[in-house]
TIFIBA-294866 format. One record per residue (C-alpha): x, y, z; residue number from 1. Coordinates in nm, 4 decimals, padded with zeros to 6 digits. Layout:
BEGIN
xx	yy	zz	num
X	Y	Z	NUM
...
END
This chain:
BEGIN
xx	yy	zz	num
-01.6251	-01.3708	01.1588	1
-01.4693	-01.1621	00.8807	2
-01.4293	-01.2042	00.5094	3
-01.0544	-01.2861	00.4927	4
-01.0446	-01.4882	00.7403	5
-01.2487	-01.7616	00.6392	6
-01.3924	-01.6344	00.3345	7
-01.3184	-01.7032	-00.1114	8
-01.2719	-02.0847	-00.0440	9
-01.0679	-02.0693	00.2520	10
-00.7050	-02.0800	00.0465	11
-00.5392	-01.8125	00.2559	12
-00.6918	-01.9750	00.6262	13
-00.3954	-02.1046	00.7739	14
-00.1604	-01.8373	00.6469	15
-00.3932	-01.5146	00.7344	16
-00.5029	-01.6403	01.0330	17
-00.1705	-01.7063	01.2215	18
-00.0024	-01.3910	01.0594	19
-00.2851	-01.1545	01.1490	20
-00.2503	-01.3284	01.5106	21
00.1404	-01.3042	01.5486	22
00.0943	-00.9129	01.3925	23
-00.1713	-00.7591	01.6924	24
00.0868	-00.9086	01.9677	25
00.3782	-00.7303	01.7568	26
00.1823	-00.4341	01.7072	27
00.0531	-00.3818	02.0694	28
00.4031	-00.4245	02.2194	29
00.5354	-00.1622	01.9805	30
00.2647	00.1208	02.0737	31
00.3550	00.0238	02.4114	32
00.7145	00.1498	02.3450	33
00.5773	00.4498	02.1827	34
00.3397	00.5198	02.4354	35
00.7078	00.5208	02.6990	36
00.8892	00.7625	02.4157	37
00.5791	01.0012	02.4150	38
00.5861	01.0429	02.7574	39
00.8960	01.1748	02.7408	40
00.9235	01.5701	02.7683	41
01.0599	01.6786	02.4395	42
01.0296	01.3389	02.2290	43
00.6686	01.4040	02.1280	44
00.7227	01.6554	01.8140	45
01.0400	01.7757	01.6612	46
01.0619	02.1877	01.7745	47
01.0549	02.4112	01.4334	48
01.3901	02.4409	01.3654	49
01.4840	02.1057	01.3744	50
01.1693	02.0300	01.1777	51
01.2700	02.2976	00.9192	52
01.6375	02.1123	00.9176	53
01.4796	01.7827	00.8603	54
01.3780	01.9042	00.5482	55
01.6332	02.0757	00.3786	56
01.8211	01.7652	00.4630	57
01.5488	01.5717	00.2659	58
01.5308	01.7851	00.0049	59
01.9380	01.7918	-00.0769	60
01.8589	01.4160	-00.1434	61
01.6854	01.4488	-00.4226	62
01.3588	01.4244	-00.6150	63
01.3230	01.0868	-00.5087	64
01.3773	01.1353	-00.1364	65
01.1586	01.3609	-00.1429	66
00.8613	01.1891	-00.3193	67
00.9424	00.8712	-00.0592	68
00.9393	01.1380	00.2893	69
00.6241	01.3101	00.1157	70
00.4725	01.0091	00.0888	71
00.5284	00.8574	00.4763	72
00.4470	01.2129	00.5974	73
00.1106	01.1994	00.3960	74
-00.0045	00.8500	00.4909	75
-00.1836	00.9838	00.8364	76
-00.3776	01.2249	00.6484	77
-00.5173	00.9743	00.3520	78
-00.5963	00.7320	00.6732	79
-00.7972	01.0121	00.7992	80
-00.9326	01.0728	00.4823	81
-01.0469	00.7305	00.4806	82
-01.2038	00.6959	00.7835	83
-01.4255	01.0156	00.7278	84
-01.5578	00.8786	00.3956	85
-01.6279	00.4952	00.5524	86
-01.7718	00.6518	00.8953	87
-01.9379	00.3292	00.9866	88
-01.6355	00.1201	00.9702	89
-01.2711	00.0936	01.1410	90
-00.9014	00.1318	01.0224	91
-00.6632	-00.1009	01.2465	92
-00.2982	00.0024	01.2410	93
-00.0920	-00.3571	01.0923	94
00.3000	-00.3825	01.1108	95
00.4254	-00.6756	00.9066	96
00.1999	-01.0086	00.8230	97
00.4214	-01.2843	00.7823	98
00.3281	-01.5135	00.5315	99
00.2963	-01.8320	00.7606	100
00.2603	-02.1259	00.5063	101
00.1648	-02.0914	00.1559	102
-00.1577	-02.2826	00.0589	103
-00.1366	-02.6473	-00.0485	104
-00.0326	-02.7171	-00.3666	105
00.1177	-02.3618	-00.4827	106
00.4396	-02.4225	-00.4302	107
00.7300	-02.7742	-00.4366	108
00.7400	-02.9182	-00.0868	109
01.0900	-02.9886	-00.1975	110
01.1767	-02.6407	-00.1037	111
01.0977	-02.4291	00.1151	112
01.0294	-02.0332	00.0869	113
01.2461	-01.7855	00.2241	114
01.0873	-01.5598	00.5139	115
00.8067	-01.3543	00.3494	116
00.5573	-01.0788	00.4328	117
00.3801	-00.7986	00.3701	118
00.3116	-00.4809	00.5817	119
-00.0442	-00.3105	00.4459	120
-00.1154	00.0509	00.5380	121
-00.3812	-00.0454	00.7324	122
-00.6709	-00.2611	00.7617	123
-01.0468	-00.1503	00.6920	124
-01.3022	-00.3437	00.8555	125
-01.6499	-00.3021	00.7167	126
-01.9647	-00.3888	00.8698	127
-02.1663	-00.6060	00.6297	128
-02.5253	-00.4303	00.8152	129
-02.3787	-00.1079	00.7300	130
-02.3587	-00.1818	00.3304	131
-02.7179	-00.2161	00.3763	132
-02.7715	00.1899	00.4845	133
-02.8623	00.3829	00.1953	134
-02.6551	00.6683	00.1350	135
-02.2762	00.5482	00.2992	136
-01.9899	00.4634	00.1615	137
-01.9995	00.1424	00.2528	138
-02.3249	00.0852	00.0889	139
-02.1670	00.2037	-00.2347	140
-01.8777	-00.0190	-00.1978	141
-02.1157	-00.3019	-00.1735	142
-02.2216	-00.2288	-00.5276	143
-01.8914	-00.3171	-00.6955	144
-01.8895	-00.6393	-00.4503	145
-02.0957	-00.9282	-00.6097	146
-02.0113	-01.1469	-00.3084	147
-02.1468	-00.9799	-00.0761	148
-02.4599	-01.1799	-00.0491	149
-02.2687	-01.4835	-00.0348	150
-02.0275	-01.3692	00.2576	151
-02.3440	-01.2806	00.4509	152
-02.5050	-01.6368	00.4275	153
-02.1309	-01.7556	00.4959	154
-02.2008	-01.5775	00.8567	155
-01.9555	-01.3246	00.8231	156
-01.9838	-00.9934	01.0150	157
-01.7407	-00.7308	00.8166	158
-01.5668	-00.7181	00.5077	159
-01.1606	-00.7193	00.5810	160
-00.9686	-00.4835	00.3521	161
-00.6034	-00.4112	00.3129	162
-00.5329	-00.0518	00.2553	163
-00.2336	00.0729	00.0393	164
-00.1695	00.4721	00.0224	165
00.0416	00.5709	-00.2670	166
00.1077	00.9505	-00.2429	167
00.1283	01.1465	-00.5297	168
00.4333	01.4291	-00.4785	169
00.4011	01.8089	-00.6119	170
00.7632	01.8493	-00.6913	171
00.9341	01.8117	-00.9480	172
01.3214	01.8125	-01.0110	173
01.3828	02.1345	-01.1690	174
01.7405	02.0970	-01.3204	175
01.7660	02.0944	-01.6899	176
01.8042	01.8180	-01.9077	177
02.0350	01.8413	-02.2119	178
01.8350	01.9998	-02.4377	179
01.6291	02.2423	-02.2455	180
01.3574	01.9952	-02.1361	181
01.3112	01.9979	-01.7468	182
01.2840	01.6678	-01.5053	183
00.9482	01.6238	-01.4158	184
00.9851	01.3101	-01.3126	185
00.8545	01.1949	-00.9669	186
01.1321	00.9187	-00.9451	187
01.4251	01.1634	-01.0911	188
01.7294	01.1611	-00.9330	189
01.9619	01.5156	-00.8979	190
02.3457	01.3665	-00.9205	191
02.4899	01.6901	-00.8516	192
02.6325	01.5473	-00.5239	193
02.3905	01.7547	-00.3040	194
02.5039	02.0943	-00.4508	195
02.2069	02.3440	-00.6201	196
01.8990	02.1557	-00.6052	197
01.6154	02.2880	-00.6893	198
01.2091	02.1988	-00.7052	199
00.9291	02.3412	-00.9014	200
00.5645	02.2926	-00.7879	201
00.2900	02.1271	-01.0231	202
-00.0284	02.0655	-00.9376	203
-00.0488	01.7286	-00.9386	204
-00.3622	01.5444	-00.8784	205
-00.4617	01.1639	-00.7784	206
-00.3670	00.8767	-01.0425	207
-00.6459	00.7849	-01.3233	208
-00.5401	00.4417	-01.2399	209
-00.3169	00.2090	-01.0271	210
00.0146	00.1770	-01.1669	211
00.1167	-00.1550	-01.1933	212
00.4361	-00.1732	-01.0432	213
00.2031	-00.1680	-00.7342	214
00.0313	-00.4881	-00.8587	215
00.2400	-00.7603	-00.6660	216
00.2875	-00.5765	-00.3231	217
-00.0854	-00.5283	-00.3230	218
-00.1276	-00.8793	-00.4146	219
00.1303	-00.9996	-00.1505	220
-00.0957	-00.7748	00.0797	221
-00.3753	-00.9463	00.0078	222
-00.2173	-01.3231	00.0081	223
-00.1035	-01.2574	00.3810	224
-00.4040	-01.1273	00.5367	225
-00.6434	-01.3133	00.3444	226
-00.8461	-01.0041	00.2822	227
-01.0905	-01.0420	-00.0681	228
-00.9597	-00.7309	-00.2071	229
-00.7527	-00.4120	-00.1861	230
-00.8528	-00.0647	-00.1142	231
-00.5629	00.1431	-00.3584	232
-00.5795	00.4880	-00.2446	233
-00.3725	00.7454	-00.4837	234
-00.3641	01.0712	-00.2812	235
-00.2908	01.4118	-00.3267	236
-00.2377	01.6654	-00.0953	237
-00.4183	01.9488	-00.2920	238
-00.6048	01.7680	-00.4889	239
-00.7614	01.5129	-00.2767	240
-00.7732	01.0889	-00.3057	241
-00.8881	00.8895	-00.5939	242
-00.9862	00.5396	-00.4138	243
-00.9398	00.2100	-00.6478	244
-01.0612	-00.1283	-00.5675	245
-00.8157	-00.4052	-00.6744	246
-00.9456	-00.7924	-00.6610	247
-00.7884	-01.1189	-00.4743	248
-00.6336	-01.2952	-00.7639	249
-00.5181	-01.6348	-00.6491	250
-00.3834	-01.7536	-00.9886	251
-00.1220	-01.4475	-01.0274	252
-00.0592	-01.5072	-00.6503	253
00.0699	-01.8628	-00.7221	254
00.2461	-01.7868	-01.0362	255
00.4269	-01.4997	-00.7821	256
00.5413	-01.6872	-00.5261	257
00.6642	-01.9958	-00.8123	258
00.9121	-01.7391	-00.9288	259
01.0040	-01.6449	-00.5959	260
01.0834	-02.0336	-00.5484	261
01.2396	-02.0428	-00.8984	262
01.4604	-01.7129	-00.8069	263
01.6072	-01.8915	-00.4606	264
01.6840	-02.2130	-00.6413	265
01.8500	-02.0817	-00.9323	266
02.0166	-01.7790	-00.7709	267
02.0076	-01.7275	-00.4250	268
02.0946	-02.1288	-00.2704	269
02.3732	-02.1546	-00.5876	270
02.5237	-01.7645	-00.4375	271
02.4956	-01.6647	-00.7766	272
02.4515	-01.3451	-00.8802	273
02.1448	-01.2864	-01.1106	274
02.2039	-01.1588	-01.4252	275
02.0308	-00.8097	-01.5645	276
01.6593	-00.9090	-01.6353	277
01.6447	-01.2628	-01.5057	278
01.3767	-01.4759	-01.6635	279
01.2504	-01.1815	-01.8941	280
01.3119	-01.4331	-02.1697	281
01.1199	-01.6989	-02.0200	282
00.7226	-01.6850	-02.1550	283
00.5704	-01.8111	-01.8523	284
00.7890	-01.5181	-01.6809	285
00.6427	-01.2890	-02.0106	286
00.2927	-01.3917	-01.9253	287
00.2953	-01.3213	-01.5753	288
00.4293	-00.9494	-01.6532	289
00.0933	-00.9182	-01.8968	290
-00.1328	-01.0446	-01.6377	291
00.0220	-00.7425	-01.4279	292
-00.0758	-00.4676	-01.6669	293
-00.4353	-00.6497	-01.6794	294
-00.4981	-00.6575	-01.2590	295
-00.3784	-00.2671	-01.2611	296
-00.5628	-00.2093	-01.5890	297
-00.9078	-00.4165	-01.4409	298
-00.9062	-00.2020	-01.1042	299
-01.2262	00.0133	-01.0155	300
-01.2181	00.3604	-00.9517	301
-01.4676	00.3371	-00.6719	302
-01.4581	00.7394	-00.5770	303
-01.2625	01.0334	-00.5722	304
-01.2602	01.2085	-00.2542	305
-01.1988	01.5652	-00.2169	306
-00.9086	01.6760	-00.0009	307
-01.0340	01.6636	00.3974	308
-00.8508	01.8159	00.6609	309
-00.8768	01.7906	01.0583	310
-01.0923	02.0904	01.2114	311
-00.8041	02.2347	01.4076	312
-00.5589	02.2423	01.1467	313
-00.7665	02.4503	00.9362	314
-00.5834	02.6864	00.8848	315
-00.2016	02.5882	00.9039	316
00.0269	02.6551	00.6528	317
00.0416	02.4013	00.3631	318
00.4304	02.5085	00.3341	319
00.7090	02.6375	00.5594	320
END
């Protein structure tokens, strides 16, 4: 057995259970297909020019492009980062968990949901005998875990976590703003219509804390695997991976999926176009926004972890 399965009152059973079910048959008939492509002579790895040409076409897109291929090229290396720092315990690859049926009571019966999931980074499993061995990782993570005395008289085995990598990008837009100021925006966008873009280089470390625009997707994570809590990991290629732990919160999980309801009854079944800021007005809408900042402001820093990289890439370049 594993906490998120049948663990924190069993809310998330029917849902977790059937998603994480319908997501390993997914998942092994896609590595499959990769497994065929792989074989292939030529389809394993781009050559250097073309990889070079990848990313000068990235790069005319934008700051923003940039950050979001950064990021999905960086993912790999915080999972390996991960899995040196929890040594005892696993990372399984997930692909989308759908959201099978929403727990009793959350929602109207009168309408249904459209089709939901959520697609996690990955999954840590955690051996509950190896929180017990002085010196891991795991051991430390069972200090900021006040159930995990309970889970272990529950039976369970291992401790499920989702895992959600948020890379942090060294570039920076380097256009100037009216007034002299530059862009240093990760999210900035160049409008110059692909002509003359240029990127300085900051040094630019982890997060100090988990930004709470991440709040519902991690919470959405959480609702469709069933897993107790989230593993947040803010990484940075130079400057290594600051590791947050973000709780279950069943309450704000309700209120999210309410407005989700609220949002297909009053906009999308009508074909109405929402207006700009839709239910900002509303103070139940106002109250769920503040119990955002307070999730992202309430997360642990568990550790930072300082950058690790793979023997035999030792001593590649870190830029073309």
């Amino acid at each position: 057995a594993a906490v998120g399965s049948n663990g924190d009152a069993g809310v998330e059973d029917s849902a977790a259970g059937s998603g994480l079910a319908f997501n390993s048959e997914v998942t092994d008939r896609y590595n499959e297909v990769l497994g065929d492509l792989a074989a292939i002579p030529g389809e394993a790895a781009l050559v250097e020019g073309e990889r070079k040409a990848a990313c000068k076409r990235v790069a005319g897109g934008g700051a923003r492009r940039v950050h979001c291929s950064l990021g999905l090229a960086q993912e790999p290396a915080a999972l390996f980062s991960l899995m040196k720092t929890f040594a005892a315990s696993k990372v399984f690859e997930v692909g989308l968990c759908p959201l099978i049926d929403p727990p009793s009571g959350w929602i109207s019966e009168k309408h249904s949901l459209p089709p939901m999931g959520a697609s996690p980074d990955g999954l840590l499993m955690i051996p509950i005998d190896a929180c017990a061995i002085p010196g891991t990782a795991e051991s430390r993570l069972a200090e900021k875990l006040p159930r995990l005395k309970e889970w272990k008289q529950n039976g369970d085995t291992h401790i499920c976590a989702v895992v959600e990598i948020k890379s942090v990008s060294p570039f920076r837009d380097a256009r100037q703003r009216r007034g002299g100021r530059n862009d240093d925006s990760e999210d900035s966008e160049d409008r110059s219509n692909g002509k003359g873009k240029r990127y300085k280089l900051i040094d630019a470390g982890p997060r100090e804390q988990v930004n709470f625009l991440h709040v519902p997707q991690l919470q959405m994570h959480m609702l469709c695997t069933g897993a107790p809590f989230a593993l947040y990991l803010s990484f940075s290629v130079a400057n290594g991976m600051a590791i947050f732990i973000v709780k279950r919160d069943a309450y704000y999980q309700k209120q999210m999926l309410r407005f989700m309801q609220r949002f297909v009854n009053t906009f999308a079944l009508k074909r109405t176009p929402p207006p700009p800021n839709f239910f900002f007005d509303n103070k139940s809408y106002q109250h769920f926004l503040g119990h955002t900042k307070k999730i992202a402001r309430s997360a642990q820093l568990f550790e930072t972890i300082p950058p690790t990289v793979m023997e035999k890439y030792k001593d590649s370049q870190p830029f073309l």
